[in-house]
Every structure is written in C-alpha cells, then in structure tokens.
TITORFI-28396 format. One line per field, with one value per residue (C-alpha): residue number from 1; x, y, z. Coordinates in nm, 4 decimals, m for minus. Layout:
i NUM/...
X X/...
Y Y/...
Z Z/...
END
This chain:
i 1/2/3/4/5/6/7/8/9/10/11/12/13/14/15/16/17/18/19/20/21/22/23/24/25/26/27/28/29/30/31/32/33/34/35/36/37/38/39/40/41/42/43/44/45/46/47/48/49/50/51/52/53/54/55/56/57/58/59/60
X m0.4160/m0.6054/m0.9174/m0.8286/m0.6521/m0.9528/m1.1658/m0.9471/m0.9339/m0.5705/m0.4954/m0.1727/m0.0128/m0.1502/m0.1677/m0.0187/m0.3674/m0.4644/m0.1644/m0.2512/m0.6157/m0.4954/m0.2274/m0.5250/m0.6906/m0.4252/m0.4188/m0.1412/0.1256/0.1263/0.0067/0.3280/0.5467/0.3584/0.4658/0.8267/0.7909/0.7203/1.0286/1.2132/1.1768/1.4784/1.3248/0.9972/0.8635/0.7663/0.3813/0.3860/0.5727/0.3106/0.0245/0.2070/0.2227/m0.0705/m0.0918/0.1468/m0.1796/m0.4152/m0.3096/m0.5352
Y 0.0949/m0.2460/m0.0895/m0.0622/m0.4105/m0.5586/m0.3539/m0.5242/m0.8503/m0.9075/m1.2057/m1.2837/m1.2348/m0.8632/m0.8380/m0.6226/m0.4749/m0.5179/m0.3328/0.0033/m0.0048/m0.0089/0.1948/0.4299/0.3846/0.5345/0.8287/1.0617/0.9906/0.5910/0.7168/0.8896/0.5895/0.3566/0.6062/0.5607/0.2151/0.1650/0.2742/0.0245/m0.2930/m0.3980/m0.5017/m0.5206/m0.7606/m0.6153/m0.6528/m0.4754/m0.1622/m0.1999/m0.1718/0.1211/0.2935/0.3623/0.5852/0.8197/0.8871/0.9009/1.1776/1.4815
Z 1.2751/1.4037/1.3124/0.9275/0.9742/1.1635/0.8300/0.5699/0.7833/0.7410/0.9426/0.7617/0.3896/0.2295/m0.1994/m0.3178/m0.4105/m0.0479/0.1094/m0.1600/m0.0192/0.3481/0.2894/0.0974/0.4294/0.6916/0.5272/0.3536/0.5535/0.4827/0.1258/0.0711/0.2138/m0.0193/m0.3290/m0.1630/m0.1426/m0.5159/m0.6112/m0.4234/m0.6988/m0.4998/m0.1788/m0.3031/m0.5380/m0.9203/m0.8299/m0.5223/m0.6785/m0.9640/m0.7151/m0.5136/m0.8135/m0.8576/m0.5512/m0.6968/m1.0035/m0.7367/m0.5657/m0.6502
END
C-alpha cells in the first residue's frame, strides 16, 4: 500500500479523483469498497461518491 501511496505521492488530503485512481491501483478488492463507498453520500461528501461512481462503469 506505501508503494501506490509513495506512486500517487499522497502526503496529505486525496481528491476525490485521486482516491478512485489509487483505489484503481490496489486492485479489486479496494475497487469494490470504493463502489461501496459511493453509495454512502451520507458520510461521504457528493464529489467523492461522484468520483467512486465511476468505478462501478468501469468494471469489465
């Protein structure tokens, strides 16, 4: 996981754009809590569900 952080380099705060590509990055299992994730507007902000959402079109 520090490798795709150190990849990404995250040092602190992640957009919302930023968290999908890392999340992208650590493979299905953080791919599938990131499609989890974006249905929760209600501890997530609306941009961050946005951007998680579009893992749940990616998915081939």
């Amino acid at each position: 996981m520090r490798a795709v952080l150190a990849k990404h380099k995250i040092t602190r705060g992640v957009s919302p754009e930023k968290l999908r590509l890392i999340l992208e990055d650590l493979g299905p299992t953080y791919i599938k809590l990131g499609q989890i994730m974006s249905l929760h507007s209600d501890i997530l902000p609306k941009a961050y569900c946005d951007e998680l959402m579009k893992l749940n079109s990616e998915v081939t």
